[in-house]
MOPAC internal coordinates of N, CA, C and O (Angstrom, degrees):
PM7 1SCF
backbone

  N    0.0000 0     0.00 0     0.00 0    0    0    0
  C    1.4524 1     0.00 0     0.00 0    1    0    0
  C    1.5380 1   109.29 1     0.00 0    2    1    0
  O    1.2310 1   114.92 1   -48.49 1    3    2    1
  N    1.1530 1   127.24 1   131.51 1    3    2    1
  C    1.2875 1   146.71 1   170.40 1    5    3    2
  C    1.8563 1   127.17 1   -42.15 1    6    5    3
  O    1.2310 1   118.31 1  -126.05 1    7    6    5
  N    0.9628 1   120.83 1    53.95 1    7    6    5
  C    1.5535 1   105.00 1  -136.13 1    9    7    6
  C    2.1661 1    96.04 1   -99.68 1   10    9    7
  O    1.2310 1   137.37 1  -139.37 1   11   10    9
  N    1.6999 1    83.95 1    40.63 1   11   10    9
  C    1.9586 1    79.67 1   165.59 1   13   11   10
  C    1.7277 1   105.84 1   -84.12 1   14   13   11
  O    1.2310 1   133.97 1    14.27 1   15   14   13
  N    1.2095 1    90.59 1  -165.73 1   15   14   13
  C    1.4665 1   102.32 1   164.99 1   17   15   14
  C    1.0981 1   136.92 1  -112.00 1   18   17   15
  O    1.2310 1   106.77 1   -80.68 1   19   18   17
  N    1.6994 1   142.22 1    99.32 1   19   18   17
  C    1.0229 1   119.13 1  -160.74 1   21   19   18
  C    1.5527 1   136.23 1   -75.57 1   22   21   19
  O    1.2310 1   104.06 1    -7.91 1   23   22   21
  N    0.9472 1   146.98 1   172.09 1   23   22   21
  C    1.2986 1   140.42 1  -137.50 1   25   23   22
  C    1.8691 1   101.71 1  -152.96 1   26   25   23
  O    1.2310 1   115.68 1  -130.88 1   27   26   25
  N    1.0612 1   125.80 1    49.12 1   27   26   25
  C    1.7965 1   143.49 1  -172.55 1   29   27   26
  C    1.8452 1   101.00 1   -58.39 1   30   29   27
  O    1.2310 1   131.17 1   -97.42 1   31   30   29
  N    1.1348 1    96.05 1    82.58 1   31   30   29
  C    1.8871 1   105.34 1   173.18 1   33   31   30
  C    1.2416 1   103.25 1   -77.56 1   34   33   31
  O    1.2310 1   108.37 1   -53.58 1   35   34   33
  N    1.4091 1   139.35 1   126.42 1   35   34   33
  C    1.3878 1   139.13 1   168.86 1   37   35   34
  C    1.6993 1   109.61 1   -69.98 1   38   37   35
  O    1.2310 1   122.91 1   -67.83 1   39   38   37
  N    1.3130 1   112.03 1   112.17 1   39   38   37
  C    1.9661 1   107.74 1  -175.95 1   41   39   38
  C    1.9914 1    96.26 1  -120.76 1   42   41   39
  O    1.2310 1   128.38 1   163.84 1   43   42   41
  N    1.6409 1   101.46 1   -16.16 1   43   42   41
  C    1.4973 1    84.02 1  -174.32 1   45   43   42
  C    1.3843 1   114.07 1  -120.12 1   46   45   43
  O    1.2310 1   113.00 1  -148.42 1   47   46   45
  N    1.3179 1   130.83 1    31.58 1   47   46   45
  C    1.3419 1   129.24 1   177.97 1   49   47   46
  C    2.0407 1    91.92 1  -105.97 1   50   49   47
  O    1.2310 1   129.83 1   -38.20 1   51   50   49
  N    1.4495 1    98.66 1   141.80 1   51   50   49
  C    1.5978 1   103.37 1  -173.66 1   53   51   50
  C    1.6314 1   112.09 1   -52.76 1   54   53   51
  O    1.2310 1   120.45 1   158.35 1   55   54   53
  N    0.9681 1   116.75 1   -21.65 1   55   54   53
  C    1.6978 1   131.56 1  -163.61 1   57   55   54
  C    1.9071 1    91.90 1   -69.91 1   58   57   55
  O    1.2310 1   126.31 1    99.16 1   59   58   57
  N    1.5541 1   105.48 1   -80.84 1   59   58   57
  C    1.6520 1   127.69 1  -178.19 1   61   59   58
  C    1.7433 1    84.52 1   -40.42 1   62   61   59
  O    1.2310 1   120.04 1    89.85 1   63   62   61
  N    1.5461 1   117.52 1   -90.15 1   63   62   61
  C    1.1468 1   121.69 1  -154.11 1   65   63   62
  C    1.7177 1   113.92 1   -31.25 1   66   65   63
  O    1.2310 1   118.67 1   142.01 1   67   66   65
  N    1.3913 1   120.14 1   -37.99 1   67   66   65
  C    1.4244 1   118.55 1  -176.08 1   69   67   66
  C    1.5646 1   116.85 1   -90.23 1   70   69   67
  O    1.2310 1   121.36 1  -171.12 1   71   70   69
  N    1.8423 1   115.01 1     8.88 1   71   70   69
  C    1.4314 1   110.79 1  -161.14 1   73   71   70
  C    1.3836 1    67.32 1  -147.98 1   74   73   71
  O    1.2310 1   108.24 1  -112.18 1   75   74   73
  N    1.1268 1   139.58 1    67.82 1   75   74   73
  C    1.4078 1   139.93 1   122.00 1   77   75   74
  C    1.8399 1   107.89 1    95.52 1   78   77   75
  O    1.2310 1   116.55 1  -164.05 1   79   78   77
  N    1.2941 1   124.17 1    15.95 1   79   78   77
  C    1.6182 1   115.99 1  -157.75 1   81   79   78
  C    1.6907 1    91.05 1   -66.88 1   82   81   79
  O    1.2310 1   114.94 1   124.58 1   83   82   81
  N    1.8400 1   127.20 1   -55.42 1   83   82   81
  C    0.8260 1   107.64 1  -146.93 1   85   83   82
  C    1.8613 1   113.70 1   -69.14 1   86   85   83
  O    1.2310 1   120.68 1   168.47 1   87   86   85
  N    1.3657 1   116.30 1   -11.53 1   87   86   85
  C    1.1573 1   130.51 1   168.32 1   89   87   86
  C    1.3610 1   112.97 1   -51.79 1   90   89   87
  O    1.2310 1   124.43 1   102.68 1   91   90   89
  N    1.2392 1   109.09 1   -77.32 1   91   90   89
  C    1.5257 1   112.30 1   172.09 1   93   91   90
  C    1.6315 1   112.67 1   -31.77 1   94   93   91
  O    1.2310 1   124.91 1    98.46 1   95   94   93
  N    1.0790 1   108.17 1   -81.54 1   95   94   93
  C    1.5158 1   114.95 1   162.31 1   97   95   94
  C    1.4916 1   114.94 1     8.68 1   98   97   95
  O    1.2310 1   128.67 1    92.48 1   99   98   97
  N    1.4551 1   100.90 1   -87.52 1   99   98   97
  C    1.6937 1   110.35 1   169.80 1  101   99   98
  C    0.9330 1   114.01 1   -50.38 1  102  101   99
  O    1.2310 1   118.75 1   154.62 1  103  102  101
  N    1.7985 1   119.98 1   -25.38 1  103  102  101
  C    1.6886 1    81.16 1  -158.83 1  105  103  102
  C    1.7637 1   103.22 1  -106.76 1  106  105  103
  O    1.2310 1   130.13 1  -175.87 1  107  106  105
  N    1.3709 1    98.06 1     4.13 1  107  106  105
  C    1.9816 1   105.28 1   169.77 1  109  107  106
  C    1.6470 1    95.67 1   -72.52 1  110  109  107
  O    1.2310 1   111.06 1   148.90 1  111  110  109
  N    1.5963 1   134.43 1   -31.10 1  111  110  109
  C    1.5764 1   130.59 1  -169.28 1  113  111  110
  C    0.9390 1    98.70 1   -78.49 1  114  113  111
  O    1.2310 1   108.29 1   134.37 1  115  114  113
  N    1.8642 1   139.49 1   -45.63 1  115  114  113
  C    0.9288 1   132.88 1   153.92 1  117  115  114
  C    1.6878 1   127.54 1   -22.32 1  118  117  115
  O    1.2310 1   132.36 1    95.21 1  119  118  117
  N    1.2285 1    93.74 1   -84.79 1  119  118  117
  C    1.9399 1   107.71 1   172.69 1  121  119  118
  C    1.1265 1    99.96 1   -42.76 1  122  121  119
  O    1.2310 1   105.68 1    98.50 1  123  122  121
  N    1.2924 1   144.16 1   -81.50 1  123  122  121
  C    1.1884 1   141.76 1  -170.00 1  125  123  122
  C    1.8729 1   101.49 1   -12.28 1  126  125  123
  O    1.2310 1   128.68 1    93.27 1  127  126  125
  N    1.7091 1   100.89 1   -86.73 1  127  126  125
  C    1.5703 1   145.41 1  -165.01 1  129  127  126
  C    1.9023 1    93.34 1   -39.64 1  130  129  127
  O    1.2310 1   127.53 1   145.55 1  131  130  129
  N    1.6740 1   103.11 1   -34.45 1  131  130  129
  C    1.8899 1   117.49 1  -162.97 1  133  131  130
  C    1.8713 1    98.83 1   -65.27 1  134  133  131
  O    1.2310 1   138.40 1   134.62 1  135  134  133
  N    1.4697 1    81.93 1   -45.38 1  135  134  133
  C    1.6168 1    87.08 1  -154.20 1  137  135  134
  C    1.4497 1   103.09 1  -124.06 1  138  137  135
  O    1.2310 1   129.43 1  -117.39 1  139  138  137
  N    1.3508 1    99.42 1    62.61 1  139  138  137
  C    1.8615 1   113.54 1  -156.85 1  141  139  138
  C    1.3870 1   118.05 1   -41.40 1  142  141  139
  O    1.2310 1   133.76 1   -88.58 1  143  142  141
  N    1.4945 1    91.00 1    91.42 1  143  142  141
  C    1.8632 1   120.73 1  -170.96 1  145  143  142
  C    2.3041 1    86.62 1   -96.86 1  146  145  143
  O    1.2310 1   126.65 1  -141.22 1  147  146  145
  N    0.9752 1   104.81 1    38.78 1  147  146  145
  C    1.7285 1    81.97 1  -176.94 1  149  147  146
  C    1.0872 1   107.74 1  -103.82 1  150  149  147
  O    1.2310 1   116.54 1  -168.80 1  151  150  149
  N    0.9999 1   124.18 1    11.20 1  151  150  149
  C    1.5984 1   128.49 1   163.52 1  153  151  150
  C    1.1744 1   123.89 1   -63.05 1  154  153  151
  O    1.2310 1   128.52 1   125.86 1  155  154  153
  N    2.2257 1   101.20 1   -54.14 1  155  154  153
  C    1.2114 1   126.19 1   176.33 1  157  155  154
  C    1.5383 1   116.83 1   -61.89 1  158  157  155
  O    1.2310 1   132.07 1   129.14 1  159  158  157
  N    1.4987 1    94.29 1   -50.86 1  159  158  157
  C    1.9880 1   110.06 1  -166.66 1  161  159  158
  C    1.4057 1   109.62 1  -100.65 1  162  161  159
  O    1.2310 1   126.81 1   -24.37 1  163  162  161
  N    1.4843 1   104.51 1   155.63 1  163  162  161
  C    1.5148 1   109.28 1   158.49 1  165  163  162
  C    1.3945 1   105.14 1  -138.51 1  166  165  163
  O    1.2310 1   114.25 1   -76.74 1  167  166  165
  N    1.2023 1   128.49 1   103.26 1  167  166  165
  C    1.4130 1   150.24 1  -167.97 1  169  167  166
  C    1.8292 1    87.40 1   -70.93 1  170  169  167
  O    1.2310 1   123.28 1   -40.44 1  171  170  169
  N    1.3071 1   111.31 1   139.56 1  171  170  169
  C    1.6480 1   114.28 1   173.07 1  173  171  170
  C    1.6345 1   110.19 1  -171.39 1  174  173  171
  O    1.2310 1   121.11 1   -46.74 1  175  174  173
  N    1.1304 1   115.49 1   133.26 1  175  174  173
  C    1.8811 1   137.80 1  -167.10 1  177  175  174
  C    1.3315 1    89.02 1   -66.11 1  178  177  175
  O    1.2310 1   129.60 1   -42.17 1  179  178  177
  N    1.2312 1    99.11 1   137.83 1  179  178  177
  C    2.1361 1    95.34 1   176.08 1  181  179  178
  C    1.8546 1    85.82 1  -132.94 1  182  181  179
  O    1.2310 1   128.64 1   -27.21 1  183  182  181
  N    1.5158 1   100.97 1   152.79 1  183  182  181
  C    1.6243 1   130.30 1   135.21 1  185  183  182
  C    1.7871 1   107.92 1   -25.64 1  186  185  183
  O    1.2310 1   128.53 1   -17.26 1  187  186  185
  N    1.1092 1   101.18 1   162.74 1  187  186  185
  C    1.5966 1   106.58 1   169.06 1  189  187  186
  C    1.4872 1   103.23 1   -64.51 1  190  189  187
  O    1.2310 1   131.39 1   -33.30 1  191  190  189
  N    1.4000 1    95.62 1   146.70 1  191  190  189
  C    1.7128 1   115.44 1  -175.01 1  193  191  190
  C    1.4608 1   109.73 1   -96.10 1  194  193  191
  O    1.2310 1   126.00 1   160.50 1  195  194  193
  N    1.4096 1   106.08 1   -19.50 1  195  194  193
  C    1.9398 1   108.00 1   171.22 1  197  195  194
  C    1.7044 1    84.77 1    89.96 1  198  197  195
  O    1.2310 1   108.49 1  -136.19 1  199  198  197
  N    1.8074 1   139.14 1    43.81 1  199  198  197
  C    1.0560 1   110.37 1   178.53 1  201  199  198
  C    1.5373 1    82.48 1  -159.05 1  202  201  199
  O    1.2310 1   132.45 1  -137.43 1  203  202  201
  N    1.4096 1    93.56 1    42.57 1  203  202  201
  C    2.3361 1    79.50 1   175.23 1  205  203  202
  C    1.7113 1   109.68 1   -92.50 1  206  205  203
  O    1.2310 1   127.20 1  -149.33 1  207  206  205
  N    1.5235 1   103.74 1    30.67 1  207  206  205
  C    1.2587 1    89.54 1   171.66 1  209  207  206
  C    2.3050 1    95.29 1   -97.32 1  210  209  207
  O    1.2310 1   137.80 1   166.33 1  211  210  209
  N    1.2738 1    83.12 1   -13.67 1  211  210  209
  C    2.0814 1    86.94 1   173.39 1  213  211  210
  C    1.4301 1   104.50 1  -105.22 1  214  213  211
  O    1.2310 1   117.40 1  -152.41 1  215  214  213
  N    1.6314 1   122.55 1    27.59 1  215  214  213
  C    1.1725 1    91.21 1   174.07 1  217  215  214
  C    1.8022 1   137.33 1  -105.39 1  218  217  215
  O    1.2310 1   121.40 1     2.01 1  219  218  217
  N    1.1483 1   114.93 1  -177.99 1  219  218  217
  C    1.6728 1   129.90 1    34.23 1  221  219  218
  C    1.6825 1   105.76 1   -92.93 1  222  221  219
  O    1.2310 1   127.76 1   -33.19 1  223  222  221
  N    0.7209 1   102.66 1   146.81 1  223  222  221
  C    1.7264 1   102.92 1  -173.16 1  225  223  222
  C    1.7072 1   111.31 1  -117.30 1  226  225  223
  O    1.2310 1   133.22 1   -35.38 1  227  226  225
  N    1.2416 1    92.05 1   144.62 1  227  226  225
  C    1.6996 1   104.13 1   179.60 1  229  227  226
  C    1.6163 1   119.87 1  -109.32 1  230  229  227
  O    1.2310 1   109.27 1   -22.99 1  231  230  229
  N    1.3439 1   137.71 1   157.01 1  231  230  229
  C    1.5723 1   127.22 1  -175.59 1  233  231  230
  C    1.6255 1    97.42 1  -128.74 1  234  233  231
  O    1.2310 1   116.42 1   -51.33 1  235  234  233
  N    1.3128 1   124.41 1   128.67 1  235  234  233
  C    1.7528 1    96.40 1   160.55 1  237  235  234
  C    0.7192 1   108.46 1  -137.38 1  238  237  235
  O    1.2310 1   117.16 1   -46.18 1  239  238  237
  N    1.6456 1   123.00 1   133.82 1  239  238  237
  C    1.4772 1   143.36 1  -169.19 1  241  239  238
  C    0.7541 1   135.50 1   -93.70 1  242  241  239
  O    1.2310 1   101.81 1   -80.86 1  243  242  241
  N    1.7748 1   150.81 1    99.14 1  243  242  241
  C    1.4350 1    93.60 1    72.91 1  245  243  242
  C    1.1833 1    97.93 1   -91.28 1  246  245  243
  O    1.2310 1   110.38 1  -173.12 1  247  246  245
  N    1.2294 1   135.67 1     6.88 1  247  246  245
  C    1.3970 1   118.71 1  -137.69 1  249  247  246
  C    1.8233 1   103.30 1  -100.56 1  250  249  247
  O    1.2310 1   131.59 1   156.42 1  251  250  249
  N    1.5446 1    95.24 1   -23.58 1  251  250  249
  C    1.1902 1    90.67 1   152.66 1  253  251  250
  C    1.8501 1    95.43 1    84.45 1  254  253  251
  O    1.2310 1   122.33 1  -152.85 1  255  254  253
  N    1.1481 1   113.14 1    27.15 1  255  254  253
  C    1.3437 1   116.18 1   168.02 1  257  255  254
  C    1.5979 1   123.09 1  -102.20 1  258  257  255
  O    1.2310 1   113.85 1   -43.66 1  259  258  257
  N    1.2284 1   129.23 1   136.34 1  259  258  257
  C    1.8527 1   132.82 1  -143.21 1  261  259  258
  C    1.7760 1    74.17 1  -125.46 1  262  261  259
  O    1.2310 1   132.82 1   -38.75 1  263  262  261
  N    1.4781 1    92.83 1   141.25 1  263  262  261
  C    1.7175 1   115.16 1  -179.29 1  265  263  262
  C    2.1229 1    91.93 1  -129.47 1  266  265  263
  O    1.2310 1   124.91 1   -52.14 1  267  266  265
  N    1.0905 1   108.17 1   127.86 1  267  266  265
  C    1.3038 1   113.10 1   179.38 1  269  267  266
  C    1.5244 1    98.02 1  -117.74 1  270  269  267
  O    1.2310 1   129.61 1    -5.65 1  271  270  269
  N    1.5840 1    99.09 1   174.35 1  271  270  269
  C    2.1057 1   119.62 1  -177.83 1  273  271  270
  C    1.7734 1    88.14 1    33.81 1  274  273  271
  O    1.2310 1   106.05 1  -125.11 1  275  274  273
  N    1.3402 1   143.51 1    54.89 1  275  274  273
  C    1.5955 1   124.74 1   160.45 1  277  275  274
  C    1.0189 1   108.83 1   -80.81 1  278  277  275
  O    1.2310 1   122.16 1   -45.14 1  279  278  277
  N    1.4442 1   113.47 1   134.86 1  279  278  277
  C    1.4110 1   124.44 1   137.93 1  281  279  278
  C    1.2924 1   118.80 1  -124.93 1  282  281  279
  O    1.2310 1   132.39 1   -11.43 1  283  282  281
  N    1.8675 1    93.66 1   168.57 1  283  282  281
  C    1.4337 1   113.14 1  -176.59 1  285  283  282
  C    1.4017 1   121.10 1   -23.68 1  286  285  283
  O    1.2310 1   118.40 1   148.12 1  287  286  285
  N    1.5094 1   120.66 1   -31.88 1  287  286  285
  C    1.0555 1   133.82 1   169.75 1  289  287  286
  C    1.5920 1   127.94 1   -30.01 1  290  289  287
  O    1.2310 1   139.27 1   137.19 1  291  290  289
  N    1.8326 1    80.23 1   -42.81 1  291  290  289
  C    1.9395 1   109.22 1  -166.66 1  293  291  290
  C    1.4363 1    95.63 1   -80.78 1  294  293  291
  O    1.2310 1   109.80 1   160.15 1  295  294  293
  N    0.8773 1   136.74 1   -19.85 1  295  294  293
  C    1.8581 1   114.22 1  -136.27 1  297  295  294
  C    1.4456 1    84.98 1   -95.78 1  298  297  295
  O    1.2310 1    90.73 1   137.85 1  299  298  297
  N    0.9843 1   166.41 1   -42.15 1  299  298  297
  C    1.4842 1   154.43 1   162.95 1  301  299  298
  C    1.3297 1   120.27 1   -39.91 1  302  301  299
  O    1.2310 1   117.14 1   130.14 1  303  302  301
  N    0.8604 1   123.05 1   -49.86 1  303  302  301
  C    1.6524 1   136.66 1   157.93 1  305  303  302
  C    1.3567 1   104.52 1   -51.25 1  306  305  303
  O    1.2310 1   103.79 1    99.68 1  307  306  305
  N    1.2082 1   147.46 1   -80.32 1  307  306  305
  C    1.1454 1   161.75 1   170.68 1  309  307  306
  C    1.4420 1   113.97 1   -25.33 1  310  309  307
  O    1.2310 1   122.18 1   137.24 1  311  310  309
  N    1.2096 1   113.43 1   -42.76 1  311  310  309
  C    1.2110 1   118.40 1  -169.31 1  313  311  310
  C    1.6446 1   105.51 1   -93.31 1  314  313  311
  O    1.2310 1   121.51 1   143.98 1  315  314  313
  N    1.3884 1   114.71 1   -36.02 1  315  314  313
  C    1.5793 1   111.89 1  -164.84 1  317  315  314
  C    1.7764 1    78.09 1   -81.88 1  318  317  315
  O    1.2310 1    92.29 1   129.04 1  319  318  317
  N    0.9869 1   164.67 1   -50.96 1  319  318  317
  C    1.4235 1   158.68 1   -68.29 1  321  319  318
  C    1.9048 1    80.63 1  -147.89 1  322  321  319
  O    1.2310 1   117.96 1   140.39 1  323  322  321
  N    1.2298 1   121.49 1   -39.61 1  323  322  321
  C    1.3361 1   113.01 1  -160.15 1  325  323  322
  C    1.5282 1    96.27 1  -115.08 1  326  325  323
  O    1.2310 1   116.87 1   158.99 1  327  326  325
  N    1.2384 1   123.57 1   -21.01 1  327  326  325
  C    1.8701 1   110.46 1   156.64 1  329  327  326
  C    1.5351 1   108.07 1   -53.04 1  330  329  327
  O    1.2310 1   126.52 1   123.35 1  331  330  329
  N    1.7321 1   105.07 1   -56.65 1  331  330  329
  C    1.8601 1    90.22 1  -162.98 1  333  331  330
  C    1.6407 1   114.96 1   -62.90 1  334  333  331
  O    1.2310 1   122.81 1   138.92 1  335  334  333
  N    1.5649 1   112.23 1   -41.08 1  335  334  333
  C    1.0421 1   148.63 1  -176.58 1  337  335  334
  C    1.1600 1   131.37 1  -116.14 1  338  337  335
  O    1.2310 1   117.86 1    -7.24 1  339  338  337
  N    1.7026 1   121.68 1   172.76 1  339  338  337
  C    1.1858 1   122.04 1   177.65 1  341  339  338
  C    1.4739 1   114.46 1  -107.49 1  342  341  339
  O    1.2310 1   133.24 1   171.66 1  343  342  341
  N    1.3127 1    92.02 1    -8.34 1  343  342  341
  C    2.0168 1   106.82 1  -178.01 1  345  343  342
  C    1.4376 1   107.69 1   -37.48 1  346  345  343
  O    1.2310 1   125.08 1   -60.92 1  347  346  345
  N    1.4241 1   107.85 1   119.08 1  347  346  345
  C    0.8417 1   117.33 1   170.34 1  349  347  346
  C    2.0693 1   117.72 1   -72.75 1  350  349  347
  O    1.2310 1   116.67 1   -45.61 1  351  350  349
  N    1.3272 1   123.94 1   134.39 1  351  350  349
  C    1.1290 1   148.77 1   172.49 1  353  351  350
  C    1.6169 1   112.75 1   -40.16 1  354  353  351
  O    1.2310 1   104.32 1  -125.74 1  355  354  353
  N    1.4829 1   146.54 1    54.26 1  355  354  353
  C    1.2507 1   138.68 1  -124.17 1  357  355  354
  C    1.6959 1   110.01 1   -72.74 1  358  357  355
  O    1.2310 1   125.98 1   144.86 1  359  358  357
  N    1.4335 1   106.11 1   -35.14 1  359  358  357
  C    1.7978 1   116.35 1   168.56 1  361  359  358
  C    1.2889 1   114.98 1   -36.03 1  362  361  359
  O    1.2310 1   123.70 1   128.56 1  363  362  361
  N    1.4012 1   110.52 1   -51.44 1  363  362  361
  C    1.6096 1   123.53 1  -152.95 1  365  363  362
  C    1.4952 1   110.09 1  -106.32 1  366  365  363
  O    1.2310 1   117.03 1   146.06 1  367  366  365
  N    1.8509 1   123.26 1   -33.94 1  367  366  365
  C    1.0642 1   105.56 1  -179.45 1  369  367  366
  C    1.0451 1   146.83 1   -53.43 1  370  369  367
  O    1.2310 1   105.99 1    13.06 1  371  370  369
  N    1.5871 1   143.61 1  -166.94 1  371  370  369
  C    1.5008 1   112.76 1  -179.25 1  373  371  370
  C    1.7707 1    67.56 1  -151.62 1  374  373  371
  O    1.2310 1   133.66 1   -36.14 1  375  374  373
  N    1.7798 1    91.20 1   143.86 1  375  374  373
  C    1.9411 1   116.41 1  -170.22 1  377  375  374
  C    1.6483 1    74.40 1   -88.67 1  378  377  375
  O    1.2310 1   118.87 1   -51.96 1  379  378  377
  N    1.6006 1   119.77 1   128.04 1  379  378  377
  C    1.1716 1   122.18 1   152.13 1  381  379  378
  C    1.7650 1   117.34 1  -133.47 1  382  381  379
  O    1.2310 1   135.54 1  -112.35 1  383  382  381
  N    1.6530 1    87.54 1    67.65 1  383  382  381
  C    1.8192 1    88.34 1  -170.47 1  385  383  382
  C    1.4470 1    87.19 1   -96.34 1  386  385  383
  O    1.2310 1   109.71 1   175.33 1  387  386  385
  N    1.6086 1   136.91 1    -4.67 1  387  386  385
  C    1.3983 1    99.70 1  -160.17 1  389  387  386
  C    1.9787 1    81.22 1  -100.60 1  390  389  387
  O    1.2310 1   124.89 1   -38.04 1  391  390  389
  N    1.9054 1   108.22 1   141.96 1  391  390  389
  C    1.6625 1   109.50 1   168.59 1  393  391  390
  C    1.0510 1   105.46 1   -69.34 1  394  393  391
  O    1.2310 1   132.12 1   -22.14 1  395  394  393
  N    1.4977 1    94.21 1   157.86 1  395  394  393
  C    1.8402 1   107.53 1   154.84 1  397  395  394
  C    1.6525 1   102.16 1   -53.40 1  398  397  395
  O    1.2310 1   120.10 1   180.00 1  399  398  397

């Protein structure tokens, strides 16, 4: 069983795609690949996340925590922050207790 974390970058919902998702995208496979976290991560292109009003938006699983407005800026933070921990990032997260 697979037991990284996955890392769901939004690149194909119209919102992400025009505010930079597929950028981000690369450049978390990058980071990942830089500072060979691939043990920890599995960087992967997602469908719309239902959150392009925060985007480009990120998901990471399992834990199931949503990162909204990221940039490149984030992914270092993000990444050292969710190897040690699950702490969520408080700037960037997005509160998604209420369901569809």
């Amino acid at each position: 069983m697979d037991s990284r974390k996955r890392l769901l970058v939004c690149t194909e919902g119209k919102s992400c795609r025009r505010n930079g998702g597929e950028e981000l995208y690369a450049a978390f496979k990058k980071s990942v690949k830089r500072y060979d976290l691939k043990d920890y991560f599995k960087v992967k292109e997602a469908d719309c996340l239902g959150l392009c009003e925060q985007c480009p938006a990120v998901v990471i699983k399992p834990e199931k925590v949503a990162y909204g407005r990221v940039g490149i800026e984030h992914i270092q933070e993000i990444l050292s922050r969710h190897m040690v921990s699950s702490e969520p990032i408080g700037e960037i997260v997005i509160n998604r207790s209420k369901k569809k």
